[in-house]
N, C-alpha and C positions, 0 to 999 in steps of 0.2 A: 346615163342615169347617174345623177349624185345625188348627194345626201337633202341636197335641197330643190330636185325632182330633175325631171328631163330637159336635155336640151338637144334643141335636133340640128343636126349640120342638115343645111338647104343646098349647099353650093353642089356645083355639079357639072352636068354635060350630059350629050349624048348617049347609050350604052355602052357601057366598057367592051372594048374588045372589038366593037363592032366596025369600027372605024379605022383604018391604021394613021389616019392621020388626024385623028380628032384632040381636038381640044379640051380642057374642064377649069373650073373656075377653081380656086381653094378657099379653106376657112381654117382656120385655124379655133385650138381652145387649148386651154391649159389642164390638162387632168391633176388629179387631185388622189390622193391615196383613197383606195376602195370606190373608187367611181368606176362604171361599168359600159363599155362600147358594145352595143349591138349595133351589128352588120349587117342587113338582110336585102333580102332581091324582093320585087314587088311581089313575088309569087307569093310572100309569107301575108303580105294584109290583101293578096287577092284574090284568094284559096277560096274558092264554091262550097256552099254545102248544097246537100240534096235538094233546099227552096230556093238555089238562086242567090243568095245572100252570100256577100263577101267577110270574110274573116274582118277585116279592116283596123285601120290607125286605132284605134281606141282601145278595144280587145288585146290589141299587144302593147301598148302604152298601159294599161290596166295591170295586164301580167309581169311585166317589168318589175312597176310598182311593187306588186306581192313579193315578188322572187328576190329583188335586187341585193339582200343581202348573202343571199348562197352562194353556194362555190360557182362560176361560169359553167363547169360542165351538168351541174344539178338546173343549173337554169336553161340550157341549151336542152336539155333533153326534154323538161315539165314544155317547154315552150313547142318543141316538135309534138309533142304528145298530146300538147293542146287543139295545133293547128289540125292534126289527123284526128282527133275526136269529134273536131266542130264539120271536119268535112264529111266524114263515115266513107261511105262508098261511092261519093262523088267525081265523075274524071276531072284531073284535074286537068287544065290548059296547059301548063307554065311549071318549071323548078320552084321550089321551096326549099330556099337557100340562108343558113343564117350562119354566126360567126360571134360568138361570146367572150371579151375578153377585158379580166378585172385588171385595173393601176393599181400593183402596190408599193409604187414611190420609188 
């Protein structure tokens, strides 16, 4: 997240970890003072709620948005808080794993 909105690293590979000998592409970016890396596992935009409906890309690209300029642990926590609100008492499949962290230069 920067000042002049998101931008998503695409590059990639297979699951991490899953592979011992797998491969991944890289991408590179320049951060920038006060710009914001989230890290998260699919489980964050694929979290259920009780109708079936997934958290998804938007809802957390939304809450970025609002949050971006708090501290990373204010934001890691509203974003967990979020995820478990929208799910209630839904099982979940899958980890919901995230990782917050601001450039400051």
């Amino acid at each position: 997240m920067r000042r002049d909105g998101i931008h998503r690293l695409e590059a990639g590979g297979v699951v991490l970890g899953l592979f011992e000998a797998a491969t991944f592409d890289q991408e590179k970016i320049m951060m920038e003072k006060g710009d914001v890396l989230l890290a998260f596992s699919d489980g964050v935009t694929e979290a259920m709620n009780e109708a079936n409906e997934e958290f998804g890309d938007d809802q957390l690209v939304s809450l970025m948005r609002t949050y971006h300029g708090q501290d990373p642990k204010k934001i890691l926590e509203r974003l967990l808080k979020e995820v478990k609100a929208f799910s209630g008492d839904a099982l979940q499949s899958d980890d919901v794993t995230m990782m917050v962290v601001r450039y400051e230069g």
